[in-house]
C-alpha positions in Angstrom: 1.0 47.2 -30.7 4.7 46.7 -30.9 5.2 45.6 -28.1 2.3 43.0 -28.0 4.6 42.0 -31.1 7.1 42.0 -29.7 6.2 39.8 -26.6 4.0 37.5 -28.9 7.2 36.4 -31.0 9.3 36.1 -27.6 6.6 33.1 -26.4 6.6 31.4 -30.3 10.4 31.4 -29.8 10.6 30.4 -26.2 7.8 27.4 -27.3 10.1 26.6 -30.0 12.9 26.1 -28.2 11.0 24.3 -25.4 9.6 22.0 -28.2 13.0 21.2 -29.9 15.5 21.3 -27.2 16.8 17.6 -27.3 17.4 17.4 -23.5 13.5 18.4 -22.7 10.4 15.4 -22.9 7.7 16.4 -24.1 4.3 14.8 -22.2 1.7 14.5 -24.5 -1.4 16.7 -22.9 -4.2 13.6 -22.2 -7.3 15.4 -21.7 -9.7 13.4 -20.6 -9.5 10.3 -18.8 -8.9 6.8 -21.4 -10.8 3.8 -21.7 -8.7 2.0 -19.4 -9.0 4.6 -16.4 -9.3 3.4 -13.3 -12.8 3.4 -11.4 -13.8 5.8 -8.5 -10.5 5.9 -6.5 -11.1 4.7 -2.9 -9.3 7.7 -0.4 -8.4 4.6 1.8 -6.1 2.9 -1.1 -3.2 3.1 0.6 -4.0 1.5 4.2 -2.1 -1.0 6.6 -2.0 -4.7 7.7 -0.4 -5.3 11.1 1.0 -8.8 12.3 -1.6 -9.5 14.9 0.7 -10.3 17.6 2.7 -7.2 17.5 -0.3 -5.1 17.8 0.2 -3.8 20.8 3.7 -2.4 20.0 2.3 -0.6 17.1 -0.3 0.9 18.9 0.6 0.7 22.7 -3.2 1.1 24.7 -5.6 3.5 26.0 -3.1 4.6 29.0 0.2 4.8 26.8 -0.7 4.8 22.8 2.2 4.8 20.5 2.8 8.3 19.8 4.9 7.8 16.7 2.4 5.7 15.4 -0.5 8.8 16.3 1.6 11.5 14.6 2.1 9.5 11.4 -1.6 8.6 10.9 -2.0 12.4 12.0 0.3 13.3 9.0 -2.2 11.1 6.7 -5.2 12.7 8.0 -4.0 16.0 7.5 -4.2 15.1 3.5 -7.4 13.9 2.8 -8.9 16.9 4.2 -12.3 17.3 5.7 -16.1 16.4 5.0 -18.0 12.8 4.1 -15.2 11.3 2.8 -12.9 11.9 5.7 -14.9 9.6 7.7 -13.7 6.5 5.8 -10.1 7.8 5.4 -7.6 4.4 6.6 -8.1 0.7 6.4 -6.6 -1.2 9.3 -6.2 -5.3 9.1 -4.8 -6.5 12.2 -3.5 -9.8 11.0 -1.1 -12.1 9.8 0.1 -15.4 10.1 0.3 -15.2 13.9 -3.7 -14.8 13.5 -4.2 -18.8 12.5 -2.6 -19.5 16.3 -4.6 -17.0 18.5 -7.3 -17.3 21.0 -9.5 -14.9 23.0 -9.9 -15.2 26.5 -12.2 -12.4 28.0 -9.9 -12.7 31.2 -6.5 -12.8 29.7 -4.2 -9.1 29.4 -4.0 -7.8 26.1 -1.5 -10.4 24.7 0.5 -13.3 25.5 2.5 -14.9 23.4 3.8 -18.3 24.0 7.0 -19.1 22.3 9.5 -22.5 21.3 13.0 -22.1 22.1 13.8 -20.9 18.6 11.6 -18.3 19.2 8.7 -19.1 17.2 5.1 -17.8 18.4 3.2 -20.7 18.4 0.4 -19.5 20.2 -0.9 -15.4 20.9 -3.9 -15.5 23.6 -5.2 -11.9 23.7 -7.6 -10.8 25.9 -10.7 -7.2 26.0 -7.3 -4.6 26.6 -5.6 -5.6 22.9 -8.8 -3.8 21.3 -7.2 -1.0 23.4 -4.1 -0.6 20.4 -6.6 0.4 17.5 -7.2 3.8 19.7 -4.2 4.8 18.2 -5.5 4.7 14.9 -8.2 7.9 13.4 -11.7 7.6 14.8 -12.8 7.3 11.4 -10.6 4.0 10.6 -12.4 0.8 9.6 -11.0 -2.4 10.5 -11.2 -5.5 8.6 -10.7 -8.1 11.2 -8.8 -11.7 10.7 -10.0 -14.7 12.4 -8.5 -18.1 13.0 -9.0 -20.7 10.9 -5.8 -22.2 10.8 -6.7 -24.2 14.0 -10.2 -25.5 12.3 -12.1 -24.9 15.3 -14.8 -23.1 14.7 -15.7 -22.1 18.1 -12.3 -20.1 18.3 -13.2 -18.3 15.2 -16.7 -17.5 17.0 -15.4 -16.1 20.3 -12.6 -14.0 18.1 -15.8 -12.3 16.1 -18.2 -11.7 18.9 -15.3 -10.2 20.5 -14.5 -8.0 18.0 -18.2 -6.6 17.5 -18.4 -6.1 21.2 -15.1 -4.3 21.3 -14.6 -2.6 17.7 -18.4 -2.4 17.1 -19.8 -3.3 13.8 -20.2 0.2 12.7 -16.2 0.4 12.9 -15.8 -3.2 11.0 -15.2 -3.5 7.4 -15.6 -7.0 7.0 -14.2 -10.4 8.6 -11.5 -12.2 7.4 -11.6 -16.2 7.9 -7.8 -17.2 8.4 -4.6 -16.2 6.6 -2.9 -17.3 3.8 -5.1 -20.8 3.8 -3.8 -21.9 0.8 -0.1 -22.6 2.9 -2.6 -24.7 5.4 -1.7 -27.9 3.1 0.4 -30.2 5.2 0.9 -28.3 8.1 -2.9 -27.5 9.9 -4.4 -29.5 7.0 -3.6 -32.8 5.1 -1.2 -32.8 1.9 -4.1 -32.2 0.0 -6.1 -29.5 1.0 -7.5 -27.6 -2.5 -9.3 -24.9 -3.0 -12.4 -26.8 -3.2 -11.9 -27.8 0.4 -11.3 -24.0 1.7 -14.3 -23.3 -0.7 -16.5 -26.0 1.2 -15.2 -24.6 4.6 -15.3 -21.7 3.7 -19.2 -21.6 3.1 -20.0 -24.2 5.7 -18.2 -21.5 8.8 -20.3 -18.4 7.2 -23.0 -20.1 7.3 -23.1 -21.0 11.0 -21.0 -18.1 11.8 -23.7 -15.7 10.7 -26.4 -17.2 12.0 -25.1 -18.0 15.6 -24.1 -14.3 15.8 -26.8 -12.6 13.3 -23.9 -10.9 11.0 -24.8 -9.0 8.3 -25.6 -10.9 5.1 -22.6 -9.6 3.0 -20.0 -9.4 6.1 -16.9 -11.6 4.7 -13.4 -11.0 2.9 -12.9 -14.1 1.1 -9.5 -15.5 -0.2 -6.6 -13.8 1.1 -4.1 -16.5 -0.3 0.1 -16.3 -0.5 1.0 -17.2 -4.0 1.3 -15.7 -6.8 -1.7 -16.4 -9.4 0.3 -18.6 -11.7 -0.3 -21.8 -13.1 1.1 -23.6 -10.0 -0.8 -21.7 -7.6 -3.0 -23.8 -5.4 -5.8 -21.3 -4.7 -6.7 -18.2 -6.3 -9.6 -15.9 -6.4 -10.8 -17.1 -10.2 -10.3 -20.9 -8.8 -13.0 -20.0 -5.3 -15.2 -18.0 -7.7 -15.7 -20.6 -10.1 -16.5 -22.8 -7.5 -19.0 -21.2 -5.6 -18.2 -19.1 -2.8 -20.1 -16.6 -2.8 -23.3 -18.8 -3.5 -24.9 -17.7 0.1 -24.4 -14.4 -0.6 -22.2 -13.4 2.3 -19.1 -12.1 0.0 -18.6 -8.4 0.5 -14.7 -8.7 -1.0 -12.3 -10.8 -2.4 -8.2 -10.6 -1.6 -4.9 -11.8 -2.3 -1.2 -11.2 -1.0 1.1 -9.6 -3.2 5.4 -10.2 -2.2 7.0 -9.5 -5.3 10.5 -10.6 -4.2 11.0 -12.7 -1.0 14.5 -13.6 1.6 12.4 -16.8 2.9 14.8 -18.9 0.8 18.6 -18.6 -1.1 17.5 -18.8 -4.6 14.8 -16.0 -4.0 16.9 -14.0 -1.7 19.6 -13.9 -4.2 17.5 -11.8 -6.8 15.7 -9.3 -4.0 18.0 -6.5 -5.1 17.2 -2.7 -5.5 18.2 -2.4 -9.2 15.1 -5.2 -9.7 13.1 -4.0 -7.3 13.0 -0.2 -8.4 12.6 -1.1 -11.8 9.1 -0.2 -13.7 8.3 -3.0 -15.9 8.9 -5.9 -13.2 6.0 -4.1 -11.2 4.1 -3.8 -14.2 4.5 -7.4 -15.0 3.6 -8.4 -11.5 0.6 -7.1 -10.9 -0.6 -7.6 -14.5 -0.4 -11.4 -12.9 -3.6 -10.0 -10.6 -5.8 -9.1 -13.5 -7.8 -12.4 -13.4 -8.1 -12.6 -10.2 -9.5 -8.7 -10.4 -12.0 -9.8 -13.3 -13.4 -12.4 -11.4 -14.2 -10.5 -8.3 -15.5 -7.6 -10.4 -17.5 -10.1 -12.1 -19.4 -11.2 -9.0 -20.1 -7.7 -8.6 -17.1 -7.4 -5.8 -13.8 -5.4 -4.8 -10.6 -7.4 -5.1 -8.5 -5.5 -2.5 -4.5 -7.1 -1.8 -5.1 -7.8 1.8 -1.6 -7.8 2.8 2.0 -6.8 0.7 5.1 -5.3 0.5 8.2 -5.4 -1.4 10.1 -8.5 -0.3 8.8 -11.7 1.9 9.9 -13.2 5.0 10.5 -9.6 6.5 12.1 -7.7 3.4 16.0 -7.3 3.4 18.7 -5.0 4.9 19.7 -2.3 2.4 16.9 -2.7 0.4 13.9 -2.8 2.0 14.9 -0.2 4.6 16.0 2.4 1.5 14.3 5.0 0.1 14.0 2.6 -2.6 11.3 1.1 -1.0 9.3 4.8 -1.1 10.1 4.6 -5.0 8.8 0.9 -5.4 5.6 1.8 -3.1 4.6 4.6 -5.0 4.9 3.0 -8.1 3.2 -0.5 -7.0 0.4 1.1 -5.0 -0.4 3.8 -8.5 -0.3 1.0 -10.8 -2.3 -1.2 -8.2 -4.9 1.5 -8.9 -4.9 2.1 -12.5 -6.1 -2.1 -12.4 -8.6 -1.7 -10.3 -7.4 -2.9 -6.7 -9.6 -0.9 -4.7 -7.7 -1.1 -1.6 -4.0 -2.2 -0.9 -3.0 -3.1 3.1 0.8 -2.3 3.5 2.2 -5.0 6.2 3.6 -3.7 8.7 5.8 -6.5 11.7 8.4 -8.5 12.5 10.1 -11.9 11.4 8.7 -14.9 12.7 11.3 -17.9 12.9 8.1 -20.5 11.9 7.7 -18.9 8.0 10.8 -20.4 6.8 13.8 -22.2 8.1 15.8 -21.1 5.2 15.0 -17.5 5.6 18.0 -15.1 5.7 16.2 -12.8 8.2 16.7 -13.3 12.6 13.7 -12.4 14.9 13.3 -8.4 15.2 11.1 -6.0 13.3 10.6 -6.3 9.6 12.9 -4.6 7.5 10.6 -3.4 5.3 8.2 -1.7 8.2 7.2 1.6 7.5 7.9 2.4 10.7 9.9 1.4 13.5 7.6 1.7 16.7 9.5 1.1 19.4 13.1 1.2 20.1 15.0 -1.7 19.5 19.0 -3.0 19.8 18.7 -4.1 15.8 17.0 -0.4 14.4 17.4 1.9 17.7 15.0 4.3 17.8 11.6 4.7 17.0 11.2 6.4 13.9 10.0 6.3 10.6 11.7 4.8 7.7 12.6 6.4 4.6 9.5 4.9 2.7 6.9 6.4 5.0 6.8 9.6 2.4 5.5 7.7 -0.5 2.1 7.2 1.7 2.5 10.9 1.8 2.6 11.4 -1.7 -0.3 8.8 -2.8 -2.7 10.2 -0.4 -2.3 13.4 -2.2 -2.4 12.1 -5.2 -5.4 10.5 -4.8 -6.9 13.0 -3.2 -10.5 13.1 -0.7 -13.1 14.0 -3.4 -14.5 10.4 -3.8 -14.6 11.4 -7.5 -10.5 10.7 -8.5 -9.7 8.7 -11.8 -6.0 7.7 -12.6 -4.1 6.6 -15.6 -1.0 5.3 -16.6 -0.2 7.3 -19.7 1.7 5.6 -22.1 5.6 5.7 -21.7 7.1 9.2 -22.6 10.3 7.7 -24.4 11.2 3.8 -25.1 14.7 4.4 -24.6 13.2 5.8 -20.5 11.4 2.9 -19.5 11.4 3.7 -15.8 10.1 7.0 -16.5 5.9 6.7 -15.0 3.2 9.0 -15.6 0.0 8.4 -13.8 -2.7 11.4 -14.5 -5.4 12.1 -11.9 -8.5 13.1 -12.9 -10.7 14.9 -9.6 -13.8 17.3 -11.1 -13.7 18.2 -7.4 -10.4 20.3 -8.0 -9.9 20.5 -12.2 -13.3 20.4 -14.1 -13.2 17.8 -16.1 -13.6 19.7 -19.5 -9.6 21.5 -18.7 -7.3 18.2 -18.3 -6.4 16.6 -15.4 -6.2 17.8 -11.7 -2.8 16.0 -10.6 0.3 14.2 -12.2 2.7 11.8 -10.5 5.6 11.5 -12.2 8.0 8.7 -10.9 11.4 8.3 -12.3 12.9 4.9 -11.1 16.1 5.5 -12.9 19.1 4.7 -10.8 20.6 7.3 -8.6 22.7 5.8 -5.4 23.7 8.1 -2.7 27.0 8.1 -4.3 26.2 9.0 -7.6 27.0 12.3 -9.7 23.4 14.5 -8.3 21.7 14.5 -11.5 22.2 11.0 -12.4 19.2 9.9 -14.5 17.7 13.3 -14.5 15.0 14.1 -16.9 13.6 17.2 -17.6 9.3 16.8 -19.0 7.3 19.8 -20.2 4.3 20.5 -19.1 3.5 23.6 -21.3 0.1 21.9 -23.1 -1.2 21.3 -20.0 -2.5 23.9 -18.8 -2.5 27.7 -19.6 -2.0 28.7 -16.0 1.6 28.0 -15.5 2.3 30.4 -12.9 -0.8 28.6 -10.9 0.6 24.8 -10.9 2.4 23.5 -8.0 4.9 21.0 -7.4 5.8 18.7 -4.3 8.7 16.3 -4.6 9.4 13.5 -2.8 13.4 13.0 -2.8 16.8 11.8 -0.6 20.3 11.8 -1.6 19.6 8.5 -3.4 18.2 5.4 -4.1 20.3 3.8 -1.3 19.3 6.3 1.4 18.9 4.9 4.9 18.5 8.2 6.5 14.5 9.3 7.0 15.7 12.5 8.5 17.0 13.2 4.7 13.9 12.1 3.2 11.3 14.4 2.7 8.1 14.9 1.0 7.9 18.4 -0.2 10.9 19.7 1.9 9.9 17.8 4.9 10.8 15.3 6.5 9.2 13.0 9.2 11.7 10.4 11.3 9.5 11.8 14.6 6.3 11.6 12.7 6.0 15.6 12.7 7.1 17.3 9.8 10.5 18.6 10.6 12.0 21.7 8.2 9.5 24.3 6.1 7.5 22.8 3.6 8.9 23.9 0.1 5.8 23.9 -2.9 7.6 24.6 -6.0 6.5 26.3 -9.4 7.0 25.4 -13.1 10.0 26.7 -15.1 9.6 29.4 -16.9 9.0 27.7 -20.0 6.6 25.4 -18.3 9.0 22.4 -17.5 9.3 20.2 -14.6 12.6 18.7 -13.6 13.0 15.2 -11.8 16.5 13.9 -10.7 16.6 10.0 -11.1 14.9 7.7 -8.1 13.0 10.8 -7.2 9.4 11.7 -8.2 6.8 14.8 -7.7 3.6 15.4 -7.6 2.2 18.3 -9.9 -1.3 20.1 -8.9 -2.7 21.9 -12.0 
């Protein structure tokens, strides 16, 4: 009885301490999921758009697939472990802008690219052995394929889909994509004045014919997928095609947008595509809050609004900043809050620069900087490998999970004077019932910490005591580098790991709760807790 005492006024103590120490944050305990919670989180959220005529580097063919590219779809696989939902695990979208330039010819090799002197690809002619690069990808991928419109032939765009049903199969297809970026058509493959009421008009003119000169199914077509930002100026949204019509035949399965928060394609833009604004909580926030419309609308016809194509910064991202582990940070954080506004889907780009997006750009022909992956070796990157962001993929298909049944949050901030402090809370009754709190917490601090900083710059320390009463039973995963600035992916690991080869590489290193029930997260670092 003493002792029980004795013990019992120990834990009040050690609570008390917990609960006043000055240097500990204290997470309110949110126990069942808020009015704003996400929907049913898709296990595909975080999937991949691939400039169309760089395919077959990505994926090589049947005879020599890319193996880097095998092992690190392997490593995604591995998370979303096994059963129904496993069969609809990855989203692929070969595309780009190199798409509104292609042609299919059923005797051609698997890609040709015909280039000006600058070294522009003005026209890709692909042939029955490109189909040959999506081998690479899981069995159970689904592919939403991007046609031409650009060249406003429609015969093009019907050769491109009955090639793609023949070789993908519809069973593998998603849906079918009519051009890319058609709201940059204006003066170029269109007049001055092409509006959204013309792509509208075209738009439902093509699927009509389209779908009855190929019997597609009724509700077969990803609608939208336009460049700009939803603002005032923009020419084309997905609020502007909605209200006038679009989806009137009924052959609508999706709507989409690009999302390129910062851009290099000219000086004024490139000049603010830093890391301290890109890893940087609020201006994410802010950004996509610009989507909510546009996510409205589509939900309103009864739709998903997915963001078709994005990344960090435009025009190929930018050396030392886009090729950081920053980029894992502002992924993590993008693709989470992405979620909590109800993007079902998000499609990472993945390529290289091309010379025709922008004379002014500060980028030169090679891959992207902002690839998540290198996939072959080149002079600028040398070898393949993956790139310090490739482990926030890692952490967000965890986080998410393979139940079919996740919710997320973003709980509201823990401290005003930590704004770049995020909690998202993942509710899965497939792994926490839903009655005992959330199953999984991402916590992401963006706080500055360069590879030369003191190690526990911006370090926060958050208990997690009112969470649960099984301390000893949570588990921890961090996702880490020596710092914000970190170039090196054999340095940057996901729970003790890393993955430069695509294999993991080191033990794998789960970690436990402090003794008084606290979790510790160094700045530009973040973890993943499993309750």
């Amino acid at each position: 009885m003493i002792y029980a005492l004795c013990f019992a006024l120990i834990l009040l103590f050690s609570s008390t301490v917990q609960a006043t120490d000055p240097d500990v944050l204290e997470l309110p305990f949110q126990h069942l999921p808020p009015k704003n919670a996400s929907q049913i989180l898709d296990p595909r959220l975080a999937s991949f758009s691939i400039e169309f005529s760089y395919l077959t580097a990505f994926g090589g063919n049947k005879t020599h697939p890319n193996l880097l590219t095998k092992e690190l779809m392997q490593r995604l696989v591995e998370r979303t472990g096994v059963g129904p939902v496993s069969l609809n695990f990855l989203d692929i979208r070969p595309g780009g802008i190199t798409i509104d330039s292609s042609i299919f010819d059923p005797n051609a090799p698997a890609l040709t690219l015909t280039e000006s002197e600058t070294g522009g690809i003005y026209r890709t002619t692909f042939g029955p052995e490109l189909y040959e690069s999506l081998l690479v990808f899981p069995n159970s991928s689904q592919f939403v394929v991007t046609i031409n419109m650009g060249n406003d032939t429609i015969s093009i765009a019907q050769n491109e889909i009955a090639a793609a049903m023949q070789h993908i199969g519809m069973d593998r297809i998603r849906a079918f994509e009519l051009g890319n970026e058609a709201d940059h058509y204006a003066g170029g493959s269109r007049p001055s004045g092409w509006a959204s009421s013309d792509y509208t008009a075209q738009f439902l003119g093509w699927t009509s014919v389209l779908t009855r000169n190929l019997s597609l199914p009724s509700n077969i077509f990803q609608a939208g997928g336009f460049a700009d930002d939803p603002t005032s100026s923009a020419l084309m949204t997905t609020v502007d095609i909605v209200r006038e019509g679009v989806d009137t035949s009924g052959v609508v399965k999706l709507f989409a947008q690009h999302t390129y928060q910062y851009s290099t394609c000219d000086p004024v833009r490139n000049a603010i595509a830093t890391l301290p604004n890109l890893i940087n909580h609020n201006n994410i926030t802010a950004y996509l809050d610009l989507w909510k419309p546009q996510i409205a609308a589509a939900k309103g016809e009864g739709k998903e609004f997915v963001v078709g194509e994005f990344s960090s910064v435009s025009c190929s991202g930018k050396e030392n900043v886009t090729d950081t582990f920053g980029q894992a940070l502002w992924l993590a954080d993008t693709i989470m809050y992405g979620a909590a506004l109800n993007i079902s889907r998000m499609y990472l780009h993945q390529g290289a620069t091309l010379v025709f997006q922008s004379s002014s750009q500060a980028n030169s022909p090679g891959f992207s900087w902002y690839d998540l992956w290198y996939p072959i070796p080149t002079d600028r990157y040398g070898s393949a490998r993956a790139s310090p962001s490739f482990v926030a993929y890692l952490l967000i298909t965890e986080a998410v999970g393979s139940s079919n049944e996740s919710r997320l949050a973003l709980l509201p901030p823990i401290s005003e004077s930590l704004p770049n402090l995020a909690a998202y809370a993942v509710w899965d009754p497939m792994a926490r019932s839903a009655t005992d709190g959330p199953a999984r917490l991402v916590l992401l601090n963006l706080a500055v910490r360069n590879v030369s900083s003191p190690a526990d710059a911006g370090q926060v320390v958050v208990d997690l005591s009112r969470w649960t009463s099984e301390l000893r039973n949570v588990k921890i995963k961090r996702m880490t580098a020596p710092g914000l600035d970190s170039k090196d992916s054999g340095e940057t690991t996901w729970a003790g790991q890393s993955f430069g080869n695509g294999t993991a590489s080191g033990a794998e290193v789960v970690e436990s709760l402090s003794g008084h029930g606290s979790v510790t997260v160094k700045g530009s670092e973040g973890v993943l807790v499993f309750f």
